[in-house]
C-alpha positions in Angstrom: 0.0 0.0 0.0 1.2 3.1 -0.8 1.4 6.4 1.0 -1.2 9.6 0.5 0.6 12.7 0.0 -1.5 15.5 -0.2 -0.7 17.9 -2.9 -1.9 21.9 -4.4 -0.6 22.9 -7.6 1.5 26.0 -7.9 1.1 28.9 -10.1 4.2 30.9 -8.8 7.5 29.7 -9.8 11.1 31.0 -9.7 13.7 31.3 -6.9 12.0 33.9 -5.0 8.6 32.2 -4.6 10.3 29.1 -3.7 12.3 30.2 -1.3 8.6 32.0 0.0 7.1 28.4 0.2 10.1 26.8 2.2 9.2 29.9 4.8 5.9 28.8 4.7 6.7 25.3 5.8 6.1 23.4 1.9 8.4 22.2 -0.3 8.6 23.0 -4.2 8.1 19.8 -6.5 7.0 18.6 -9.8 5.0 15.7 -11.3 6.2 14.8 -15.1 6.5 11.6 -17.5 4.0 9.5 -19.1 3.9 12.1 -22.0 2.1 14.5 -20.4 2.7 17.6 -19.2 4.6 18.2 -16.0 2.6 20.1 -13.7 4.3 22.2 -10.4 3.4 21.2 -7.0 4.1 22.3 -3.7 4.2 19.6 -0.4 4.2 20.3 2.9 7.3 19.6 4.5 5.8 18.0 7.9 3.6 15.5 5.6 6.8 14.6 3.5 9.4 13.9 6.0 7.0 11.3 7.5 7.1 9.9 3.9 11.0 10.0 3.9 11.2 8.3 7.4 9.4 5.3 6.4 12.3 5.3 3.6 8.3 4.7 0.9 9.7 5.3 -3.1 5.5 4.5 -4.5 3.4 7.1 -3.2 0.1 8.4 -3.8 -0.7 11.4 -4.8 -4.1 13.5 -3.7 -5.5 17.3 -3.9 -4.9 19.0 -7.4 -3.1 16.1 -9.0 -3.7 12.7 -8.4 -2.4 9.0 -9.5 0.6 7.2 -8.2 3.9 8.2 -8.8 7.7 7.2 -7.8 10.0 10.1 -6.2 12.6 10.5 -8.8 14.7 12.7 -7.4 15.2 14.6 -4.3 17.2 17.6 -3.6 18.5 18.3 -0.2 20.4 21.8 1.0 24.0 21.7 1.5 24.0 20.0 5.0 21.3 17.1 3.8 18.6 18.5 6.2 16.4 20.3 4.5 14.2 19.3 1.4 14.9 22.0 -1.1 13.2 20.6 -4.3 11.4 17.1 -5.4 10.6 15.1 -8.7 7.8 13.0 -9.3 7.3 10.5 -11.7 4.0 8.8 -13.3 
């Protein structure tokens, strides 16, 4: 069984407004593959490091965009303790 992640798409993008979500306690990601078109996300932090504990790759996704996806890739800040960015894939 997979994990829920609960998800709310992004219209702002850039440096600036990422750095704005990480204050507000979400992190920046996106959802691509499958030959459609990638879609920005944002997460909230508290909901992904429970995610990240349990060490779960499959996870569900819920909110604006939906289906199950694998976390491709994801980017940590210089010291590894923060969640800067993440990549989902269908």
């Amino acid at each position: 069984m997979a994990e829920v992640l609960n998800v709310k798409k992004r219209e702002l993008t850039g440096k600036l407004n990422n750095r704005r979500l990480r204050n507000a306690g979400k992190i920046p990601a996106v959802l691509y593959g499958n030959g459609q078109e990638s879609v920005s996300l944002e997460v909230c932090a508290e909901e992904f490091a429970a995610i990240v504990r349990h060490k779960v790759k499959n996870v569900e996704l819920a909110g604006d965009a939906t289906g199950a996806v694998v976390m491709r890739d994801i980017q940590w800040d210089t010291y590894g303790l923060e969640v800067q960015h993440i990549d989902f894939y269908r």
